[in-house]
C-alpha positions, 0 to 999 in steps of 0.5 A: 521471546517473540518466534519469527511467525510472530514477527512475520505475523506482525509485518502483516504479510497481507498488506505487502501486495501493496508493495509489489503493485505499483513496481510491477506496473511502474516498471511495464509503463517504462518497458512500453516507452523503451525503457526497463532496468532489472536492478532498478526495478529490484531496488525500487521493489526493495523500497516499497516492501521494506517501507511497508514492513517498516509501517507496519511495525510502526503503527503497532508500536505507536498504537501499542505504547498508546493502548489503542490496539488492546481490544482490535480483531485482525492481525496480531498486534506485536506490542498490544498483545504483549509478545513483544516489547515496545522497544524490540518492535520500535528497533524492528521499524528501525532496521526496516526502515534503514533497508528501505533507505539504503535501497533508496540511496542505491536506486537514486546513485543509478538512475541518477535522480537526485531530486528523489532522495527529497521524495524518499525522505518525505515517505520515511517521515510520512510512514513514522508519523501515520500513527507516531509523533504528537499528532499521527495525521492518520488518527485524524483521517488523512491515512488514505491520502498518504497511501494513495501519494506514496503506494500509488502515484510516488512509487509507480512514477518513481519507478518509471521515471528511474528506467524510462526518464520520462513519464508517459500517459500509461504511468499515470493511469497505473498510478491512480488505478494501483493507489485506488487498490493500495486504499482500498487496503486501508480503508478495509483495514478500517472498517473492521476497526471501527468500534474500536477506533472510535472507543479510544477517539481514533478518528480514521476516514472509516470512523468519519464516514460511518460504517455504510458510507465506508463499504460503499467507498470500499467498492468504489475504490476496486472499481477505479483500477477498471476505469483506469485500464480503459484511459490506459488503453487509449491512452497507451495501449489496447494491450493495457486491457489485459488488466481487466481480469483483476475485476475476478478477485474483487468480486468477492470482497466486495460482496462481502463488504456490501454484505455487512461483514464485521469484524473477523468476517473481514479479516479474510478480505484484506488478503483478498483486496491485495490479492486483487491489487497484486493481480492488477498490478501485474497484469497492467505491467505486462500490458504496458510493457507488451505494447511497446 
C-alpha cells in the first residue's frame, strides 16, 4: 500500500515553486495599477498548484505504463518503481486535475473572464499530453515551450488580468522573467536524465542539445528574471529592483551546473532553482505592488 510520503514524494514538491511564482508576481503587477483580489489571488494559486501536482502524477504514469522511468535517478517515481498501481497514480492526476478545474471555473465566475475557460481547457490538455496520449510533445522537445506559455506568461497575465482587468508593462516583464525560471526547472530536471532519456528514445531539448549545451541554457535561463527586473523597473517601477536578490539562490546551482554535476549531484539543484523562482517571484510582486 502506497503511504502519504510516497504520494507526497511523487507530486514532486520541489517542482510546486513553479507554481506559487507566477501568482505571487501576477498578483503585485496588478496591486501596482490599482487592483488586487484576495480570493481571486487564492484561486488562481489553487490552479497553479493543483495543475502542477496533476503533471506530475501524469508524467509518472505515462512514463511508468511506458517503461521509461525504470532505471532514472531523482525523485520517486510512483508507478516506475512499483509502490504504486498505474491505475491508483492515473485516479490521483484525476482528482488533481478536477481540483485545478473547479478552482479554474470559480476564478473565471468571479472575474467574469469567460474567454479564460478556452485558456484553462487548453492547459489541462497541455498537462495530459507532455508525457500521455500517442504522441507526448515533450518526448519530442517542446516541453520547455509549454512550461514557459502556461507556468509563465498564461498563469502571470491571467492572474493579473482576474484583478486588474488590464495588463500593464510589469506583468509582462514578471511573466517572461518567472517562465525563464519555471524552465530552468525543467531543463534541470532534464539534464539529469539524460542518458537515460536517450536510452528509450525520449528526446527532451536536454537530449537534442547535449549535455554541454544544456548547462549553459540552464544558466541563461536564472539570468533572464534579472534582465527582466531591469525592464520592470523602467518600465513600471524602480521599486520592481527589489527582485534583484533572488540573483543569491541562483548562484549555487548554477555553479553546480557549470560544474559538471551528474546525476544525483543535481538532484539537490532542483530544489535550489525553485527556491530561486520562488524568491523572484515574491519579491518581483511586492516590488509591483509597492510601486503603486
Amino acid at each position: 500500500m502506497t503511504t502519504p510520503a510516497q504520494w507526497v514524494a511523487g507530486a514532486r514538491p520541489r517542482t510546486l515553486p513553479a507554481a506559487v511564482a507566477p501568482v505571487a508576481a501576477g498578483t503585485g503587477a496588478a496591486v501596482g495599477v490599482g487592483g488586487g483580489d484576495a480570493v481571486a489571488a487564492l484561486l488562481a494559486l489553487v490552479v497553479a498548484l493543483a495543475l502542477q501536482v496533476a503533471v506530475n502524477y501524469a508524467n509518472d504514469y505515462s512514463d511508468g505504463v511506458r517503461g521509461t522511468d525504470a532505471d532514472r535517478v531523482g525523485p520517486l517515481r510512483l508507478v516506475g518503481s512499483g509502490v504504486a498501481s498505474p491505475r491508483s497514480v492515473l485516479a490521483a492526476t484525476g482528482a488533481a486535475f478536477a481540483v485545478a478545474a473547479v478552482a479554474g471555473v470559480s476564478l473565471v465566475v468571479r472575474s467574469g473572464r469567460w474567454e479564460l475557460l478556452a485558456v484553462g481547457a487548453l492547459a489541462l490538455v497541455a498537462a495530459w499530453t507532455y508525457t500521455g496520449g500517442r504522441r507526448p510533445y515533450g518526448y519530442g522537445g517542446l516541453g520547455e515551450v509549454a512550461v514557459f506559455v502556461f507556468f509563465g506568461l498564461v498563469a502571470v497575465l491571467g492572474t493579473t488580468w482576474t484583478q486588474a482587468d488590464r495588463l500593464p508593462p510589469g506583468a509582462w516583464a514578471a511573466a517572461v522573467g518567472v517562465g525563464a525560471g519555471a524552465c530552468a526547472l525543467l531543463v534541470v530536471n532534464n539534464l539529469r536524465d539524460i542518458p537515460t532519456d536517450a536510452l528509450v528514445g525520449k528526446r527532451t531539448l536536454a537530449v537534442r542539445l547535449g549535455d554541454h549545451r544544456t548547462r549553459l541554457l540552464f544558466v541563461a535561463l536564472l539570468v533572464t528574471p534579472l534582465a527582466c527586473t531591469l525592464v520592470a523597473a523602467a518600465t513600471a517601477t524602480p521599486w520592481a529592483l527589489l527582485a534583484l536578490p533572488a540573483a543569491v539562490p541562483a548562484l549555487r546551482p548554477a555553479r553546480t551546473v557549470l560544474g559538471g554535476a551528474v546525476g544525483r549531484a543535481l538532484v539537490p539543484v532542483l530544489g535550489a532553482t525553485g527556491v530561486a523562482g520562488l524568491a523572484y517571484g515574491l519579491l518581483l510582486g511586492a516590488g509591483l505592488a509597492l510601486g503603486r
